[in-house]
N, C-alpha and C positions, 0 to 999 in steps of 0.2 A: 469072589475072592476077598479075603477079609486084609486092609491093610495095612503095614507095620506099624507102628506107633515111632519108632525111632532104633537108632542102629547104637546101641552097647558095648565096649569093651570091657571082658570080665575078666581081671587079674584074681588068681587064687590057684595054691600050687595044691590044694585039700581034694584029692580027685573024687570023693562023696560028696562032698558042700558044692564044688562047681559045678559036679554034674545035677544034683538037685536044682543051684540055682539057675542055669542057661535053660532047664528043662521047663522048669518054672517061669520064668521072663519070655522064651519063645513059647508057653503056652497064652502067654500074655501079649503077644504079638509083635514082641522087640524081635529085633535082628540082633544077635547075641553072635560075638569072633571071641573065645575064650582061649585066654595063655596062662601057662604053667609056671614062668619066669618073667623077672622084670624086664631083661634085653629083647626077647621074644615081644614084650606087650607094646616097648618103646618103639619096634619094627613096624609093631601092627598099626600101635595110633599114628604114623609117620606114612601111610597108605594108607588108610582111610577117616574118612569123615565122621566121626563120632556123634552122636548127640549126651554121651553119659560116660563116666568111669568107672567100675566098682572095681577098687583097687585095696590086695590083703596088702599089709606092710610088711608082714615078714616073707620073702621068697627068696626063691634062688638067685645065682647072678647078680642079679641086681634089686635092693630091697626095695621096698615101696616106697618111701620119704624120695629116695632118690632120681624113681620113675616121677613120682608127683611133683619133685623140681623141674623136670626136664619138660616133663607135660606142661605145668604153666609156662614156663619161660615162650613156649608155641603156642601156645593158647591161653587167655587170661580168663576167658569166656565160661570156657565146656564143665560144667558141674563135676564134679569128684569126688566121690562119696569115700570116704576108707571102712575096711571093714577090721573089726580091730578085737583083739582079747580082753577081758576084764581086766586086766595086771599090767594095760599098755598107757597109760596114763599120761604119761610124760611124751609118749610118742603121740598121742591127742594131742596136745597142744601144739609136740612139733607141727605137726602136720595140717591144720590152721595156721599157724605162722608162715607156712612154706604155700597155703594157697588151696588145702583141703575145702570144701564146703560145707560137708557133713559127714557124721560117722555111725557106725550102727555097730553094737557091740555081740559079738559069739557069745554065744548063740543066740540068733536072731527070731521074730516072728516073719516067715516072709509076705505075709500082705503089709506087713508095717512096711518093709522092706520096699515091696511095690508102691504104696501110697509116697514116698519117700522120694522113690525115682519120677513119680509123675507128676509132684509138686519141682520138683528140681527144672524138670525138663518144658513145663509149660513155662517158666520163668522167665526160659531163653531164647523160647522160640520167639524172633522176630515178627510174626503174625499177630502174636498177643499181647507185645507191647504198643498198643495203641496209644501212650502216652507220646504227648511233643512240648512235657512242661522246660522252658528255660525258667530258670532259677539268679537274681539277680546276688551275687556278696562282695562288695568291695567294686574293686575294678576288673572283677571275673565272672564270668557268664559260668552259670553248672549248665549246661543242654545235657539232661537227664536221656533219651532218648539214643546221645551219641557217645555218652558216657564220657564225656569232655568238659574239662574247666581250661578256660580261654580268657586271655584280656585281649583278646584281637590279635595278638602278635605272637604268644607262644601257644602251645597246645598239651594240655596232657589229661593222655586218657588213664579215666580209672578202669579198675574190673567191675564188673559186675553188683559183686555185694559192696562196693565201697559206693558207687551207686545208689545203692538202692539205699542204703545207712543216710547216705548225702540227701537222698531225696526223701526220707523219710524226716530225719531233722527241719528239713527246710519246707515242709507242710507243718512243721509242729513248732515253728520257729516263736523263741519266746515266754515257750509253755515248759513247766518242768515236766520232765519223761523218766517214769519211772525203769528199771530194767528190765523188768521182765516186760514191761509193756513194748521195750524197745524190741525185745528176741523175738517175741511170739509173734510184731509186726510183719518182722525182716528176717527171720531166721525160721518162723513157724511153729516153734516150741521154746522153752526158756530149760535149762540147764547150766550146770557149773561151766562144763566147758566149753559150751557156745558162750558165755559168758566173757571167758579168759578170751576167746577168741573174738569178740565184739572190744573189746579194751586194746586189742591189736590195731584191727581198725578203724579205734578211735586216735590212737597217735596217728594215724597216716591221715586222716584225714586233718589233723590238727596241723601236722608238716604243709600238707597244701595249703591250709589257708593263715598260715602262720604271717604272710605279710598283707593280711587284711586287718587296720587296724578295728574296723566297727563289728568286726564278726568276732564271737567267742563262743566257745564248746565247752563251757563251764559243767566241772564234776560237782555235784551234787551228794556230797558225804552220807552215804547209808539210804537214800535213795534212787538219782539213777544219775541224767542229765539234764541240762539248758542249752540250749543253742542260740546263742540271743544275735540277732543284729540288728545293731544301732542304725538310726537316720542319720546319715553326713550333716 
């Protein structure tokens, strides 16, 4: 018996394209629960365990931007792919700002589509973050690992990609980082709106370490960034 790679919730009210895609992802050996409406999808990811999202933004009931807030606010973790129109633009960026991870636009190739989901999905699986790097800034410890910036006494955790943006910085600490060097590290590919969406968080992460005075996330005009930390 061959075994599943990981269990999918497929939001999409297009009864041809869903049923293409669960047919397609279970030939691929996901476990695919597919919903018609955002209320229905928000039911299903509230019973079961996910490892992925493919979520349309336009549905019934309840639209996607507004599934995908509810979704992070319960998970910060679980990958969330949107699946989006050429003409949704603005809903791209929302939808990065609200906690999207990636988006793939209609009409799609579906092996990109697959390669997409299994980069996503090995990312988070706990097995294959062998990494236990702590990262020293200021008076904060980054433990990459637990997704946590600590000075001993408060604690906050990042998601996931602010993570990995955090950990990728702080191996390149010093060095100017071009942008698209930075997308194609942490994000896999370089485009516009992974771009806008990497400038998102880069203010969050600037807020967190805003009272480090020897740490700086210096923009770099017309090339990318710096991430300098000073010796006390």
């Amino acid at each position: 018996m061959t075994e599943t790679k990981a269990k999918i919730l497929l939001v999409e009210d297009d009864p041809t394209l869903s049923f293409a895609l669960k047919e397609k992802l279970q030939e691929n050996n996901y476990t695919v629960i597919h919903c018609k409406d955002g209320e229905s999808a928000y039911q299903q990811f509230m019973k079961h365990n996910f490892d992925l999202v493919l979520l349309d933004i336009v549905l019934p009931k309840k639209d996607g931007l507004t599934i995908l807030s509810q979704i992070r606010h319960k998970n910060e973790l679980i990958p969330i792919l949107m699946l989006t129109a050429k003409t949704m633009d603005d809903d791209k960026i929302t939808g990065f700002q609200v906690g999207a991870d990636d988006y793939i636009t209609k009409p799609f190739n579906l092996q990109e589509l697959l390669l997409r989901i299994s980069v996503h999905i090995k990312r988070t699986k706990k097995e294959d973050d062998v990494s236990s790097d702590v990262f020293k800034l200021g008076n904060l410890d980054f433990i990459y690992q637990e997704l946590m910036l600590t000075d001993g006494t408060h604690e906050h955790i990042l998601t996931q990609r602010e993570a990995d943006l955090l950990k990728y910085f702080c191996q390149n600490a010093n060095k100017v980082l071009k942008r698209d060097e930075i997308l194609l590290h942490v994000w896999g590919k370089d485009d516009y709106f992974l771009g806008r969406s990497m400038d998102v968080f880069i203010t969050k992460i600037r807020k967190y370490l805003k009272d480090q005075p020897n740490i700086k996330l210096q923009t770099m005009h017309g090339i990318g960034f710096k991430f300098i930390i000073r010796e006390s």
